[in-house]
C-alpha positions, 0 to 999 in steps of 0.5 A, a space after each residue: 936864756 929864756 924858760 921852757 914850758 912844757 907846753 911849748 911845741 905841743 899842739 893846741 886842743 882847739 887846733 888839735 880838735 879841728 885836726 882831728 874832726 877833719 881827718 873822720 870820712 866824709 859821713 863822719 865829719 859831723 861839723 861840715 855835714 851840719 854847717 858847711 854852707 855849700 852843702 846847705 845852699 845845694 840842699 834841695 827843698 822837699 816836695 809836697 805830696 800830692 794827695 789824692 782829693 784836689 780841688 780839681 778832682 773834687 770838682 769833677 766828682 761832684 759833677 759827676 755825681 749831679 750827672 748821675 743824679 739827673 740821670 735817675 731822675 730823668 728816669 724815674 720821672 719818664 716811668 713814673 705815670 701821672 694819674 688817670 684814675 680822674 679822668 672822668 670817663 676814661 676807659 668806660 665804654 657804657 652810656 657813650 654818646 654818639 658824638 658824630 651824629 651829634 655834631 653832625 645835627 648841631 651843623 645842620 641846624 646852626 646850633 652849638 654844641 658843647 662835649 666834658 671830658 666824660 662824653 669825649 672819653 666814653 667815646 674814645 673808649 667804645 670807638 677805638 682799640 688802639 694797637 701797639 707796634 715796635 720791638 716792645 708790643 708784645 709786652 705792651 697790653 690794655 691800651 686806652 687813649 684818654 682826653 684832659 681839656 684845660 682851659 686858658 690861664 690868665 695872661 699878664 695884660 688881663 686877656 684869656 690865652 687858649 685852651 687846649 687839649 691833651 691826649 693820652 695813651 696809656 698802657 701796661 707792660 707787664 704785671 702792675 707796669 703802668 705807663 702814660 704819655 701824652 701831647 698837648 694839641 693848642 687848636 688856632 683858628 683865622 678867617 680866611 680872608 677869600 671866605 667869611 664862612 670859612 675858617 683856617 685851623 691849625 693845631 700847634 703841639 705845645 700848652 701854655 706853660 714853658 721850661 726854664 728857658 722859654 721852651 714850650 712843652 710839647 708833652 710828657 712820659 710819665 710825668 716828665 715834661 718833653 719840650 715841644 721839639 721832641 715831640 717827634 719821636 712820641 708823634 708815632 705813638 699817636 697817628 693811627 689815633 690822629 688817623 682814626 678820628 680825621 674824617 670828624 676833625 674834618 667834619 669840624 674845619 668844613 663847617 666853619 665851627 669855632 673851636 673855644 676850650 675850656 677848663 672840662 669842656 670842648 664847645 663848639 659854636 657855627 659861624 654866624 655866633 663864632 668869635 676868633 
């Protein structure tokens, strides 16, 4: 008969140990909560938290302050005046030339005849009185209009492009509010082909500069370029000053006079001594 142990018959510690982790509740049973493998492979995998500042919404806020940026400083270039201060002759009434009379005689008598910017200015501010109308005329006050000629630039292939001129209206609303715009007129004049003696002119609302990409400038508010096709809305502003001096323009295009404008100067040759 063999010995008995007094071990015999009694139960393990590991066995008992695993016996005894098995019968804890479910959030007790450390074992299987740390290492069952089902459990590890349903375990979802944690989200990443959405900041605030994305790339995308970085994006949209940069754009949307160089918008808002553009904005002021359209704004502020529109309100901006440029200088008149030297602008010979501008808003000077005294010692003006009488420019109709003037040219009138140079007609008769086949000569040329050559105005600065003084003469045409003087003139402009003893002959007219501008008006102003719209919802704002009440506020607008001391209206002048003004000349700037400006002489062709050098082009590429060495020739001369045109002169032209650039009339100005400024006025003030308020106190010390000063306020300008302008329009560019560039003359261009043909032989008609029916009459030697007689020229066709035309005025083209544009210089001789252009905007990022090709646009000619009409004009400006301020000191802010207006590209030429926009011109439509400033081209108000200046009819009655266009209406008031069309019997001299006329005057001009009747006589067959060559219109040449340089830097400061409007010249004026008749037919037999015109070059086009």
């Amino acid at each position: 008969m063999a010995p008995s142990s007094d071990n015999e018959g009694a139960p393990r510690n590991g066995a008992a140990g695993r016996e005894s982790l098995r019968d804890l509740p479910e959030h007790e049973n450390i074992v299987e909560h740390f290492y069952d493998p089902e459990d590890q492979g349903s375990r979802e995998k944690p989200v990443r938290e959405k900041t605030p500042f994305s790339l995308i919404g970085n994006l949209i806020f940069l754009l949307t302050i160089a918008i808002l940026a553009a904005i002021a400083w359209l704004v502020y270039s529109s309100w901006c005046p440029q200088k008149t201060d030297d602008l010979p002759g501008f808003r000077q009434r005294e010692n003006a030339p009488d420019i109709p009379r003037i040219l009138k005689q140079a007609i008769n008598r086949d000569a040329s005849v050559s105005f600065s910017e003084e003469d045409i200015n003087r003139y402009l501010a003893s002959s007219i009185h501008p008006l102003q109308h719209g919802a704002l005329a009440i506020f607008a006050i001391n209206p002048a209009a003004g000349i700037r000629l400006h002489g062709g630039k050098e082009r590429p292939d060495g020739t001369i492009g045109e002169g032209y001129m650039e009339i100005i209206i400024e006025r003030y609303t308020g106190i010390d509010s000063r306020q300008t715009i302008s329009l560019f007129l560039t003359p261009f004049q043909s032989l008609d082909p029916h009459n030697y003696m007689a020229v066709q002119t035309r005025f083209e609302f544009y210089n001789d500069e252009t905007l990022p990409g090709g646009i000619h400038v009409g004009g400006t508010i301020g000191s802010l370029s207006v590209p030429q096709g926009y011109m439509i809305f400033l081209l108000p502003a200046f009819e009655n000053l266009l209406q008031a001096y069309l019997p001299l323009i006329h005057m001009i295009e009747e006589s067959g006079m060559g219109i040449h404008i340089s830097e400061g100067r409007l010249n004026l040759t008749p037919p037999q001594k015109r070059t086009l």
